[in-house]
DONU-120937 format. One line per 5 residues: their letters; for each residue x, y, z of N, C-alpha, C, O. Coordinates in nm, 2 decimals. Example, Ala and Ser with C-alpha at 12.3 -4.5 7.8 and 13.67 -1.06 7.14 Angstrom:
AS	1.32 -0.57 0.78 1.23 -0.45 0.78 1.32 -0.33 0.78 1.42 -0.33 0.85 ~ 1.28 -0.22 0.71 1.37 -0.11 0.71 1.29 0.00 0.79 1.34 0.11 0.80
//
This chain:
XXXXX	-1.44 1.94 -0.94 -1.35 1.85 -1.01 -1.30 1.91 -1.14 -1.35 2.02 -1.16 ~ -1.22 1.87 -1.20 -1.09 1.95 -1.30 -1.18 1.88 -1.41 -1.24 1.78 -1.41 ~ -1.14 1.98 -1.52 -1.20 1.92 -1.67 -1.13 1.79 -1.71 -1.04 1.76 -1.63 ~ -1.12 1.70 -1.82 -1.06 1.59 -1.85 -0.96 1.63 -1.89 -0.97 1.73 -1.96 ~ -0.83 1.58 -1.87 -0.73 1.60 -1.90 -0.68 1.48 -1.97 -0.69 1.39 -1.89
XXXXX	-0.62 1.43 -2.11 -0.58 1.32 -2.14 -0.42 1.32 -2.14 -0.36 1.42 -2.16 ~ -0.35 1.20 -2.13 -0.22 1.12 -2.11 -0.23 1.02 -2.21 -0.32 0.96 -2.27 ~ -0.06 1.04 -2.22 -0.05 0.92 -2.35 0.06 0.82 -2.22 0.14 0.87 -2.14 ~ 0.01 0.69 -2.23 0.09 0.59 -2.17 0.19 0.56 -2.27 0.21 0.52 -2.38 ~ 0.28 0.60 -2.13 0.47 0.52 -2.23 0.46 0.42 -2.24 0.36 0.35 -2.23
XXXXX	0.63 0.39 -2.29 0.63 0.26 -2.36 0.69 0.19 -2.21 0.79 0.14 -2.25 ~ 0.68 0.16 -2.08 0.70 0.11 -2.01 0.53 0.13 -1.92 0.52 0.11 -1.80 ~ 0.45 0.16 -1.97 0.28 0.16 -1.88 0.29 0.24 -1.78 0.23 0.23 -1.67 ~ 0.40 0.36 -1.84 0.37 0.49 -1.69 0.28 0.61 -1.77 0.28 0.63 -1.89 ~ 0.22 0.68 -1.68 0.12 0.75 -1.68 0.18 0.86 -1.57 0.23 0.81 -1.47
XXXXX	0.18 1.00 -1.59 0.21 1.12 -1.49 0.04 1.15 -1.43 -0.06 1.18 -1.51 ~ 0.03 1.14 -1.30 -0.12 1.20 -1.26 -0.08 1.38 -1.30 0.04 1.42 -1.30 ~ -0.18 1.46 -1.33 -0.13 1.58 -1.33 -0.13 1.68 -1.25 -0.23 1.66 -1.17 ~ -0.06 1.79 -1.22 -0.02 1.83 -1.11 -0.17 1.88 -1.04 -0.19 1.84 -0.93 ~ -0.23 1.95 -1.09 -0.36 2.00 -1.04 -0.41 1.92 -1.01 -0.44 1.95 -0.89
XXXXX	-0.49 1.76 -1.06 -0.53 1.64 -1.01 -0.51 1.64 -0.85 -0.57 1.68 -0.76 ~ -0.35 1.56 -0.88 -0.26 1.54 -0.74 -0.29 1.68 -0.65 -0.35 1.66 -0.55 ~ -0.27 1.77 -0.67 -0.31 1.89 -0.56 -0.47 1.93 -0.52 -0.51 2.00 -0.43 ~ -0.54 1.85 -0.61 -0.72 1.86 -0.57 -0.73 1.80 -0.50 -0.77 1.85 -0.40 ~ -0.69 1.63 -0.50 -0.69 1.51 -0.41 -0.65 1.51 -0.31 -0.70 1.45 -0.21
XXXXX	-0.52 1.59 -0.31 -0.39 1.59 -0.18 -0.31 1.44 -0.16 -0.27 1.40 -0.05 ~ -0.31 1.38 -0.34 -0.18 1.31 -0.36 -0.07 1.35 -0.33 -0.05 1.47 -0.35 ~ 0.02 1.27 -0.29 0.19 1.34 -0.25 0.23 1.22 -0.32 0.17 1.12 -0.37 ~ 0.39 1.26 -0.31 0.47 1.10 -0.32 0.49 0.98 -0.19 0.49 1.00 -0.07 ~ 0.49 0.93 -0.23 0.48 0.76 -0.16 0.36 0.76 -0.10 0.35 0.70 0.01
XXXXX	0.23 0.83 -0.18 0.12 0.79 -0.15 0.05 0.62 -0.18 0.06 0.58 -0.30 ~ 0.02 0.58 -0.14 -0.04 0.44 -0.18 -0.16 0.46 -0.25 -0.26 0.52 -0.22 ~ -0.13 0.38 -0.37 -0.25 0.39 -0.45 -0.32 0.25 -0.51 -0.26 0.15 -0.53 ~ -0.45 0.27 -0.53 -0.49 0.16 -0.56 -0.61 0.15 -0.73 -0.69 0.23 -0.76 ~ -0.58 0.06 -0.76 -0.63 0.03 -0.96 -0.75 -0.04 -0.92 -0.73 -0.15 -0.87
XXXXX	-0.85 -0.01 -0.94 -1.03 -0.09 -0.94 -1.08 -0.08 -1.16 -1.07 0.00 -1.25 ~ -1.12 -0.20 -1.17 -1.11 -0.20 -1.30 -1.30 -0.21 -1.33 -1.36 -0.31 -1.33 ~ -1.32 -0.14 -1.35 -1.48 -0.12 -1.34 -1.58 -0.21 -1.44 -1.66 -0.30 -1.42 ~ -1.51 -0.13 -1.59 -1.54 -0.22 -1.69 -1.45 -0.19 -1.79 -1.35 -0.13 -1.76 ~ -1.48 -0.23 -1.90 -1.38 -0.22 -2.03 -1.33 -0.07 -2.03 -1.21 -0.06 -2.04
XXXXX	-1.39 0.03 -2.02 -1.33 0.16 -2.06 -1.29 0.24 -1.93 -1.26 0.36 -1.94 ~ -1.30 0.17 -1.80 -1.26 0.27 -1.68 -1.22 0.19 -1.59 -1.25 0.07 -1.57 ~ -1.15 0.27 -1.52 -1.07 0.26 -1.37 -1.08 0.34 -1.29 -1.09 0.46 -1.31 ~ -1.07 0.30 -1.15 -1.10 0.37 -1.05 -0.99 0.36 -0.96 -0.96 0.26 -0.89 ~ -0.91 0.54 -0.96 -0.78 0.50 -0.90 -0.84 0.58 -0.78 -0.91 0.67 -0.78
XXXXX	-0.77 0.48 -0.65 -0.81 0.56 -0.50 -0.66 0.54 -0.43 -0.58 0.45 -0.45 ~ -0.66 0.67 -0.34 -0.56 0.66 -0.24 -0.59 0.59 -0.11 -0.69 0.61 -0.04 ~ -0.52 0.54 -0.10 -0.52 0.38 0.00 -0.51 0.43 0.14 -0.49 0.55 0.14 ~ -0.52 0.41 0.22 -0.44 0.41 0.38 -0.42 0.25 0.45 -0.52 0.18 0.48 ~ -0.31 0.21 0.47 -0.26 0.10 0.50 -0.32 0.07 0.67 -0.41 0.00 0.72
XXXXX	-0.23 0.16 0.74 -0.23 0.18 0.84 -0.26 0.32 0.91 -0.19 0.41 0.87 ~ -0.38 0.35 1.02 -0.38 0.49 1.07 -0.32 0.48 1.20 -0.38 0.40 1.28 ~ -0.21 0.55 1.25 -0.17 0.56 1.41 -0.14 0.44 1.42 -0.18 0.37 1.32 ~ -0.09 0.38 1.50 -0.01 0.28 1.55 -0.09 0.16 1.46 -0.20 0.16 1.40 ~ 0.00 0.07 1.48 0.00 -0.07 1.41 -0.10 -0.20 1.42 -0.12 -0.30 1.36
XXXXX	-0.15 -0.12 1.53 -0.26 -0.20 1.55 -0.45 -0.16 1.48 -0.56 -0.22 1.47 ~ -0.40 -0.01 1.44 -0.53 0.00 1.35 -0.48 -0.06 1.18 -0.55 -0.01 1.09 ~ -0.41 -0.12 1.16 -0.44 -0.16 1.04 -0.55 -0.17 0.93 -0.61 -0.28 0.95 ~ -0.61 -0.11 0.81 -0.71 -0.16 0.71 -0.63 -0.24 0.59 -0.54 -0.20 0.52 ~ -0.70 -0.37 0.58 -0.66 -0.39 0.43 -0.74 -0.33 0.35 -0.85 -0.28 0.36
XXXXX	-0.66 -0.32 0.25 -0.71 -0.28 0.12 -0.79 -0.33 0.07 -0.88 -0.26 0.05 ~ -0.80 -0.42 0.03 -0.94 -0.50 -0.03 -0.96 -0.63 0.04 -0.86 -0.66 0.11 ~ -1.04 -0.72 0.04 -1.02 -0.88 0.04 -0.97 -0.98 -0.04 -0.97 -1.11 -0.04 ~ -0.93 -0.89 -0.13 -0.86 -0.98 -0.26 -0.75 -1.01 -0.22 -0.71 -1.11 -0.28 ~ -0.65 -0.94 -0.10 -0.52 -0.96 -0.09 -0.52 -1.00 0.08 -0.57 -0.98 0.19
XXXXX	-0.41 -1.11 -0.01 -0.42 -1.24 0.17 -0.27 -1.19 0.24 -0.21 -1.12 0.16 ~ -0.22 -1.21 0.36 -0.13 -1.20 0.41 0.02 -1.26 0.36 0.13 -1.24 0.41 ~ -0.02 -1.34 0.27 0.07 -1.42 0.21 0.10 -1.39 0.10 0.21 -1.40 0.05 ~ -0.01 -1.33 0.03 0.05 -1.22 -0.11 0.10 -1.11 -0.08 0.20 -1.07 -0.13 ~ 0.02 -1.03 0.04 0.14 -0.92 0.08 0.29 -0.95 0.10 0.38 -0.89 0.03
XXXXX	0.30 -1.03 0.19 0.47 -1.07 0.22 0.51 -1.13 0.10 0.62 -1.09 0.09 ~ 0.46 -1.22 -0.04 0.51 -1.21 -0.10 0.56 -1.12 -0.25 0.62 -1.14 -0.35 ~ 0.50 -1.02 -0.20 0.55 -0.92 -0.29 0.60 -0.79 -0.19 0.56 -0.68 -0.18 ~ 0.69 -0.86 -0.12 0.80 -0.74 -0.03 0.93 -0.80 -0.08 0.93 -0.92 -0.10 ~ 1.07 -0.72 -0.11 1.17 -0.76 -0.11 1.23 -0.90 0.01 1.18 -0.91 0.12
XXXXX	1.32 -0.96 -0.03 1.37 -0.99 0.05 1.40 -0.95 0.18 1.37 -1.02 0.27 ~ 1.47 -0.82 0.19 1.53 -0.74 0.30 1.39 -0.71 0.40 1.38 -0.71 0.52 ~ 1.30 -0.67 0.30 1.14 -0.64 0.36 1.10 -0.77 0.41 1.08 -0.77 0.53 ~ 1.09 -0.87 0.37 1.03 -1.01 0.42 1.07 -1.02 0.60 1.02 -1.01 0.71 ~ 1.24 -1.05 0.52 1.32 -1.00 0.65 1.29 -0.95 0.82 1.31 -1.00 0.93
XXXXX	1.25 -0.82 0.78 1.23 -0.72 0.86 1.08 -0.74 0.91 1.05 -0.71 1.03 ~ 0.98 -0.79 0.83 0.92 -0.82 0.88 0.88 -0.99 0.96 0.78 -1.03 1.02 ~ 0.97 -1.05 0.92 0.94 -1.14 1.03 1.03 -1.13 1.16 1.02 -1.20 1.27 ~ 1.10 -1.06 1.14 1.19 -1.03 1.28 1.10 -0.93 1.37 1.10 -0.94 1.49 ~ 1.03 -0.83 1.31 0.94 -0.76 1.39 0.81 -0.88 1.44 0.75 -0.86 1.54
XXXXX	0.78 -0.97 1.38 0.65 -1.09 1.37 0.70 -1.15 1.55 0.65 -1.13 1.66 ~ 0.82 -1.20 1.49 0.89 -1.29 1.61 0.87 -1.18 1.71 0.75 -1.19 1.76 ~ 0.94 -1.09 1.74 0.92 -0.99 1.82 0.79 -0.96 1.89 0.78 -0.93 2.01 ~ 0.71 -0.97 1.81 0.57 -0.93 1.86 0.51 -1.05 1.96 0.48 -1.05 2.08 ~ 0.50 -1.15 1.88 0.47 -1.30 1.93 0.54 -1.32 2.06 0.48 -1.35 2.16
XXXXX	0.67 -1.29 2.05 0.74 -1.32 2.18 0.64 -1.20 2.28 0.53 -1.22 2.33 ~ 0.69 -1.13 2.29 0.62 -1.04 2.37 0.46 -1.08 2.44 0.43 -1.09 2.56 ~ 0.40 -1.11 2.31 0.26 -1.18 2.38 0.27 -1.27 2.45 0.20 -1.27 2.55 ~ 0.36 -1.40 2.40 0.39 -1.53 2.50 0.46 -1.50 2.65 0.48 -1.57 2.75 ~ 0.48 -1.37 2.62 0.54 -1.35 2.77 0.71 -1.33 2.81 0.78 -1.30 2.91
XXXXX	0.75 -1.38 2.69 0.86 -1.44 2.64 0.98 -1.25 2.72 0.96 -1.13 2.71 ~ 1.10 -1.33 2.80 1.18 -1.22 2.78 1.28 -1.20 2.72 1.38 -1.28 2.73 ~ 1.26 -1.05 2.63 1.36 -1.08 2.54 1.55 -1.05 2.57 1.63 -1.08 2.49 ~ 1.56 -0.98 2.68 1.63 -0.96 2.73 1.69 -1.07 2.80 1.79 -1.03 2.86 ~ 1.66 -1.21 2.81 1.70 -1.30 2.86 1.75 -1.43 2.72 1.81 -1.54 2.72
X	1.71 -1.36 2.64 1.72 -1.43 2.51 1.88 -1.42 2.42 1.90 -1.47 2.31
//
């Protein structure tokens, strides 16, 4: 592990991980990350994995977060998209054809 390295948080609460960090871990960009708040003086940041291989291995992330706080913190356009893929899926199971639709 890399010696301590300190950051000053901006004035909007961003923080740069540092490059050597991110290249120990094998952080990239649009990695998903997640904030664990331990006690008063530490945090425990982990890289997430949402989904492995298709859609049906899904992990949540914690049990703190319900299906309903996820969709509510997607864009609109995202909400969207995913209830049209929802419908889509549902139909399919009901048997439903969509080609006839």
């Amino acid at each position: 592990m890399a010696d301590k390295i300190i950051r000053i948080i901006g004035k909007k609460g961003r923080t740069t991980i540092p490059h050597n960090i991110r290249k120990e871990l094998g952080f990239e960009g649009k990695d998903i990350l997640s904030y664990e708040v331990v006690d008063d003086n530490t945090i425990v940041l982990r890289k997430e994995t949402l989904c492995e291989g298709d859609s049906n291995a899904c992990a949540y992330i914690n049990d703190n977060i319900t299906l309903e706080k996820f969709l509510d913190s997607l864009t609109p356009a995202q909400q969207r998209k995913a209830c049209l893929y929802l419908n889509v899926i549902w139909a399919r199971n009901e048997g439903v054809n969509l080609d006839e639709v």
